[in-house]
VEXLUMVEX-92546 format. One record per residue (C-alpha): residue number from 1; residue in three letters; z, y, x; chain. Coordinates in steps of 0.25 Angstrom, whole numbers, padded with zeros to 4 digits. Layout:
[pt NUM,Ala,[Z,Y,X],A]
...
! end
This chain:
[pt 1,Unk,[-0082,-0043,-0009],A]
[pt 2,Unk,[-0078,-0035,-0020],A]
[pt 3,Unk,[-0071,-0048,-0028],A]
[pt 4,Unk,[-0062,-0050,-0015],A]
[pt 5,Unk,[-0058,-0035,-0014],A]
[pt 6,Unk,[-0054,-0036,-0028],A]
[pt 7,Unk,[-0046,-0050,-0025],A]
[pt 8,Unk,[-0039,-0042,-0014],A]
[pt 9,Unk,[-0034,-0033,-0023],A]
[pt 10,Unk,[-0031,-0041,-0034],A]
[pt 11,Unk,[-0022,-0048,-0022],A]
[pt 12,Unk,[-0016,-0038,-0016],A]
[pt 13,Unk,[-0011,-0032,-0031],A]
[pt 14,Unk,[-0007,-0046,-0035],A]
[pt 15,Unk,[0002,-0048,-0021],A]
[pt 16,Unk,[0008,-0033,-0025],A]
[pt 17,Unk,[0011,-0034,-0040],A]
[pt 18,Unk,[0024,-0039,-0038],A]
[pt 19,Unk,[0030,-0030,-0028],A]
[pt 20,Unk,[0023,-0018,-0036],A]
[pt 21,Unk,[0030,-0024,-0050],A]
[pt 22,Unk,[0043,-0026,-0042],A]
[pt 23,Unk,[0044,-0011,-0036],A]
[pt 24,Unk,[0040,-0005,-0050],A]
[pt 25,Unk,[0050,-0014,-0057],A]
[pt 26,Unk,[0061,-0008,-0045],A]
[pt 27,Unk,[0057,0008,-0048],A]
[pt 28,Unk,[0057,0007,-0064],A]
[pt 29,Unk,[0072,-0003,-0062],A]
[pt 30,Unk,[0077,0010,-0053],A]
[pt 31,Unk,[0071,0019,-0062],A]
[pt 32,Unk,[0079,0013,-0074],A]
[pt 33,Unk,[0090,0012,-0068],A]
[pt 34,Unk,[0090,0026,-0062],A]
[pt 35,Unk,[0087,0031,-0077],A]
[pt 36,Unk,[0097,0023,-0085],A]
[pt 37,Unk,[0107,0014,-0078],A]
[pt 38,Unk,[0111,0026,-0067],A]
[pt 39,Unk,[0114,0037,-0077],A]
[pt 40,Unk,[0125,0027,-0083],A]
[pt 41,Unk,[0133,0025,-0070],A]
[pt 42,Unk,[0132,0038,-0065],A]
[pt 43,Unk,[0138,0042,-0076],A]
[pt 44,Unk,[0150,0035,-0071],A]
[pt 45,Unk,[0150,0038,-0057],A]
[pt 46,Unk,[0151,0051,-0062],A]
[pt 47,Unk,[0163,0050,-0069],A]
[pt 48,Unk,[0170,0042,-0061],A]
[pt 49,Unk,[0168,0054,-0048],A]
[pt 50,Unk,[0165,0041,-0040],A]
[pt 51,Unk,[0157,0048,-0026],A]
[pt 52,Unk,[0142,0041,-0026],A]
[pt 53,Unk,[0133,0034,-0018],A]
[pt 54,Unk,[0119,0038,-0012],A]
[pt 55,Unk,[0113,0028,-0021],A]
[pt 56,Unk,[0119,0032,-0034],A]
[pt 57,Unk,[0118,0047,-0032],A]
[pt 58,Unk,[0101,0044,-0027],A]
[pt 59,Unk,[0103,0034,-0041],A]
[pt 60,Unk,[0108,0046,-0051],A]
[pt 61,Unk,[0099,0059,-0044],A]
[pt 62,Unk,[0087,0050,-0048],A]
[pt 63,Unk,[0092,0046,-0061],A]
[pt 64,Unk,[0094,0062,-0064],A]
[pt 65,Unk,[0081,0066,-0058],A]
[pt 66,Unk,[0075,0055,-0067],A]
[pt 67,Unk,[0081,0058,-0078],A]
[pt 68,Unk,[0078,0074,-0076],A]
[pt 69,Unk,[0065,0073,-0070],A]
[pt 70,Unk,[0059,0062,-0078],A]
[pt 71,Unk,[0048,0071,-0085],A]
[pt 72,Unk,[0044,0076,-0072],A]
[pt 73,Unk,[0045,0062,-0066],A]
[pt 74,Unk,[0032,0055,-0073],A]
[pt 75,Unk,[0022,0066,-0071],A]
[pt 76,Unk,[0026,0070,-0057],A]
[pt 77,Unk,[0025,0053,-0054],A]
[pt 78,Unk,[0010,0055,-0061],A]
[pt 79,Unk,[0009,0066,-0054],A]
[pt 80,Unk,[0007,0060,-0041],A]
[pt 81,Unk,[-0001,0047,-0047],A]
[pt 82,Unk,[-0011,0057,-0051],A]
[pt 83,Unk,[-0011,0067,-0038],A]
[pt 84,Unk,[-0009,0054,-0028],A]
[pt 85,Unk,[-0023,0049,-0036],A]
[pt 86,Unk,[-0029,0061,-0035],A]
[pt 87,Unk,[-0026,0061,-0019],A]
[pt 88,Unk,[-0031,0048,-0015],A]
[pt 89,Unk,[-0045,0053,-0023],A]
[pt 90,Unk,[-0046,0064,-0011],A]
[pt 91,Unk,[-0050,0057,0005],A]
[pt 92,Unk,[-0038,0062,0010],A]
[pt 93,Unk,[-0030,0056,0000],A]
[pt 94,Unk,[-0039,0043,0001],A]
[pt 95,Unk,[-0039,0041,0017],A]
[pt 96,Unk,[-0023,0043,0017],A]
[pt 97,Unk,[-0022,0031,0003],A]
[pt 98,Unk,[-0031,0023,0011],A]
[pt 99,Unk,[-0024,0025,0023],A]
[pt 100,Unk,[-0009,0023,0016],A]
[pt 101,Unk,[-0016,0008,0011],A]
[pt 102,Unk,[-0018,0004,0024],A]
[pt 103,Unk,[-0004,0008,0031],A]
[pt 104,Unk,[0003,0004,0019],A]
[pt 105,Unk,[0013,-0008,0024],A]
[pt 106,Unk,[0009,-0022,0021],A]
[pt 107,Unk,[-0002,-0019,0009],A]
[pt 108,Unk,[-0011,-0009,0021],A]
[pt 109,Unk,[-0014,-0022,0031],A]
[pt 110,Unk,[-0020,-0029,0017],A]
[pt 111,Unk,[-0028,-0016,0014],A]
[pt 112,Unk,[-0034,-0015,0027],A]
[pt 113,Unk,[-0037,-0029,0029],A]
[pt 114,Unk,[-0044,-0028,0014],A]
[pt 115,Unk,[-0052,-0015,0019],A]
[pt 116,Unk,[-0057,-0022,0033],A]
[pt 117,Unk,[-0060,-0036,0027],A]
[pt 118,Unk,[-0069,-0027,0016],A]
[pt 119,Unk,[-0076,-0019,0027],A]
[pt 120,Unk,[-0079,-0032,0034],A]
[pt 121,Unk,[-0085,-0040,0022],A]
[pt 122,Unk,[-0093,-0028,0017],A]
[pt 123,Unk,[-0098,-0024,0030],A]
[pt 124,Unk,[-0101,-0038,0034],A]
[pt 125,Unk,[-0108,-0040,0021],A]
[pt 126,Unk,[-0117,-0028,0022],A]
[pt 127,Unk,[-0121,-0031,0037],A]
[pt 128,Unk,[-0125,-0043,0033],A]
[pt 129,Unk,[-0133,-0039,0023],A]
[pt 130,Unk,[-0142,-0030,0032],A]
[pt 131,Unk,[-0135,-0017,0028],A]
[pt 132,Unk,[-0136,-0006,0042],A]
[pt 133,Unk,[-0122,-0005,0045],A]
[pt 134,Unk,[-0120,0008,0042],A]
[pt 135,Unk,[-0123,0007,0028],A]
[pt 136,Unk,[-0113,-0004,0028],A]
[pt 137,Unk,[-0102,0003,0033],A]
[pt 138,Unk,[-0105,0015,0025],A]
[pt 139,Unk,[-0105,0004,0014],A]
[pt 140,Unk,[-0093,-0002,0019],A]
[pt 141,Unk,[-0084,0010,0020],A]
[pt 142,Unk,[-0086,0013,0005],A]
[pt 143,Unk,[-0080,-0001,0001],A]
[pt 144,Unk,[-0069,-0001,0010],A]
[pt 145,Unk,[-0059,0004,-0001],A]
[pt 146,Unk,[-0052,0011,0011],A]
[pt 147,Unk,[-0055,0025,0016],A]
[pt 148,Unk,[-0049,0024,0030],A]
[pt 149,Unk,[-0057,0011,0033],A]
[pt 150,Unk,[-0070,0017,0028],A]
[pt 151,Unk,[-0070,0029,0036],A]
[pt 152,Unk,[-0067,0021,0050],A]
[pt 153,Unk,[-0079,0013,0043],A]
[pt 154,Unk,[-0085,0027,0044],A]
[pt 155,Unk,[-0082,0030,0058],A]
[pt 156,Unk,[-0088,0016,0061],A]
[pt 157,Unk,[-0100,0019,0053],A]
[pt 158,Unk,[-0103,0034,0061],A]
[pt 159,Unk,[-0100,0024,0074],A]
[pt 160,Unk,[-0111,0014,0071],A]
[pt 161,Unk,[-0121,0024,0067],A]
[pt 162,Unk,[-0119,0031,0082],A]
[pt 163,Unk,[-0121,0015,0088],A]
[pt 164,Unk,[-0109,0012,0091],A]
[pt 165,Unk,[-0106,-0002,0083],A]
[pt 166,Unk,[-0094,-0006,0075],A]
[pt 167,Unk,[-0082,-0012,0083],A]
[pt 168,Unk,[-0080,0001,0092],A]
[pt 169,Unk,[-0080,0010,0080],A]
[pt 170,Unk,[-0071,0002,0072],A]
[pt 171,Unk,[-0060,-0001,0083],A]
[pt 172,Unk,[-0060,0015,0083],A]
[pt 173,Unk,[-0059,0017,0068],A]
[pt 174,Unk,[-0043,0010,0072],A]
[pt 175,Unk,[-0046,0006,0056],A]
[pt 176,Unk,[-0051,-0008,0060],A]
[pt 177,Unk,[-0042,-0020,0066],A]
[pt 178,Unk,[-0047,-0025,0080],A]
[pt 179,Unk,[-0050,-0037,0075],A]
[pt 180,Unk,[-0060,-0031,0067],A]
[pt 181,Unk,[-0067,-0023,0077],A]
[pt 182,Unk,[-0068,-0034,0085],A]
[pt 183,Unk,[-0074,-0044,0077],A]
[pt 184,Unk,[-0085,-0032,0073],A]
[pt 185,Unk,[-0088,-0031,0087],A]
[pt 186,Unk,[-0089,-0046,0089],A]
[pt 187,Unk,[-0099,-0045,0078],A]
[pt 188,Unk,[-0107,-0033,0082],A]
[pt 189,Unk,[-0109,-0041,0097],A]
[pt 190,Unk,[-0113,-0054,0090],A]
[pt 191,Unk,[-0122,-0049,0078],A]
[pt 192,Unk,[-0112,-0055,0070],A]
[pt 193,Unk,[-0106,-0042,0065],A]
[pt 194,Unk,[-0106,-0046,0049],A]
[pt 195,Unk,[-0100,-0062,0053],A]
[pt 196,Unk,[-0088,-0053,0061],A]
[pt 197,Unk,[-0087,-0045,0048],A]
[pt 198,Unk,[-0085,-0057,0040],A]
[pt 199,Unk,[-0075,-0062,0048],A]
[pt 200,Unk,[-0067,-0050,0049],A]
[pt 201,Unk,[-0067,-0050,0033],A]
[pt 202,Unk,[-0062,-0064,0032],A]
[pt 203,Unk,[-0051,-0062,0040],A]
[pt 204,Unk,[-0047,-0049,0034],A]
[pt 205,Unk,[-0049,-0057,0021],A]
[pt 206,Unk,[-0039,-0066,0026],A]
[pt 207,Unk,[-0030,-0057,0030],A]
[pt 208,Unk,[-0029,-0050,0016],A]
[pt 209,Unk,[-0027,-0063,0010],A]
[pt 210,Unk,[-0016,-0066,0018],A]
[pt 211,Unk,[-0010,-0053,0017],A]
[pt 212,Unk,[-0011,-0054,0002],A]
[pt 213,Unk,[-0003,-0066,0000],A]
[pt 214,Unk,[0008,-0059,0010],A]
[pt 215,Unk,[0007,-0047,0003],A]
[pt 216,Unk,[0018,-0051,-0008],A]
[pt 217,Unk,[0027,-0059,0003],A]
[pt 218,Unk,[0026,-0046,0013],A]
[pt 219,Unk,[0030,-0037,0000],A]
[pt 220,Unk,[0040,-0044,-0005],A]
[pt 221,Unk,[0053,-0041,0006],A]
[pt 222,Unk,[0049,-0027,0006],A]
[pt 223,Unk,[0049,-0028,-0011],A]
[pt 224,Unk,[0064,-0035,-0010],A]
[pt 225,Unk,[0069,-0024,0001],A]
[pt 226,Unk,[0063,-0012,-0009],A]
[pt 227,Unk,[0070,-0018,-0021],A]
[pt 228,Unk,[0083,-0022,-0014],A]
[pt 229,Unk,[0084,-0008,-0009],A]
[pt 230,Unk,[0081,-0003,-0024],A]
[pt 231,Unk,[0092,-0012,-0030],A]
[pt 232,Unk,[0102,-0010,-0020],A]
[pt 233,Unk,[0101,0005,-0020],A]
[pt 234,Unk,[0104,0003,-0036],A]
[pt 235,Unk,[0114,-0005,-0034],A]
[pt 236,Unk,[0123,0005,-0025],A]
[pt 237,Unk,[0118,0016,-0032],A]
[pt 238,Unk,[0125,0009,-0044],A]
[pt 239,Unk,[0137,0002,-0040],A]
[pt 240,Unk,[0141,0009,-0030],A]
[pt 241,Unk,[0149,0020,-0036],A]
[pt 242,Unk,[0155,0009,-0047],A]
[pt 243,Unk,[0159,0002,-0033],A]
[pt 244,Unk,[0166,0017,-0030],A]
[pt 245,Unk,[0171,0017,-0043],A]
[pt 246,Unk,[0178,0003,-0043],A]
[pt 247,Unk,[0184,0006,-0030],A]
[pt 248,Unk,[0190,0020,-0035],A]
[pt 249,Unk,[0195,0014,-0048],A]
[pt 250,Unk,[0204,0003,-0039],A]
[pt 251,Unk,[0209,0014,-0032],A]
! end
């Protein structure tokens, strides 16, 4: 269990290298360009009293409040690193990371199929192994990596003690998918609880392993739109006063 979790990370850092490289490579290009290639023609717009665009006015504030600011800039950015790190430490800060993870567009579906496939398989293994299931839940909770998961597994656990099975409290956690619940209710009506769980792990499984391999495909239009928005608010930022300037010098 453990050598699978660690290739489903290893996977899902892999399918977002590239995107992750390409966005860094964007911000430190702009940066480069705000800081040395702007100063130079706004030197020029200047002199030539040519009126300017939005994008090249946005362009020279953030190259003067680079330039004025820059000492400021690196401590404030370490800063928040080090008070965003010391917020996730605290549970309020945890249960809202955790909860960020899951709603995230396209990388939450692959963290909450990981998270339920793990409960499955951990849970399964351990009722087979004879384990009271509340000691496997309590178990269970603890490796689920994911604190709004393990606390619906909490409030399934205080529901079992008081006899009133698995699938009900589940379907009211509104954590776990129907098909889920209703594979764990199959199981506890048949005595074949730790077989439904094995299922429900080799289909989440599956489900991650597919949403791996389209993880680059589903990132890569939203990766094109973000950086032809970037190069296309440089480009008019840039030549659109020298296009303003061309036209006043025919005049």
């Amino acid at each position: 269990m453990l050598e699978h979790d660690a290739t489903t990370r290893a996977r899902v850092k892999a399918a977002t290298r590239y995107p992750v490289i390409v966005v860094i490579s964007m911000i430190i290009a702009f940066l480069v360009l705000t800081t040395f290639v702007v100063p130079k023609f706004a030197s020029l717009y200047q002199s030539s009293k040519v009126e300017l665009p939005l994008p090249t006015q946005v362009l020279i504030f953030m190259n003067k409040a680079i330039r004025t600011y820059w000492p400021l800039i690196l401590p404030a950015v370490a800063g928040v690193i080090f008070t965003f790190r010391g917020y996730v430490k605290t549970p309020s800060g945890r249960w809202n990371l955790d909860k960020f993870k899951l709603r995230v567009p396209i990388i939450g579906s692959v963290v909450e199929k990981t998270v339920i496939s793990r409960f499955a398989r951990i849970f399964s293994t351990l009722y087979r192994s004879g384990i009271p299931m509340l000691h496997a839940l309590d178990i269970v909770a603890g490796t689920l990596g994911n604190i709004i998961i393990a606390r619906a597994v909490g409030v399934i656990k205080e529901s079992v003690r008081e006899g009133k099975g698995l699938a009900v409290p589940m379907a009211s956690t509104m954590v776990f998918p129907p098909m889920v619940t209703q594979m764990v209710a199959v199981g506890e009506e048949t005595g074949a609880l730790d077989d439904m769980l094995t299922k429900v792990s080799d289909y989440y499984d599956l489900e991650v392993e597919y949403a791996i391999k389209n993880l680059s495909t589903t990132l890569e239009p939203v990766l094109l739109v973000f950086l032809a928005g970037g190069v296309l608010f440089l480009a008019l930022g840039i030549f659109l006063p020298i296009w303003d300037m061309m036209k006043v010098m025919k005049r």
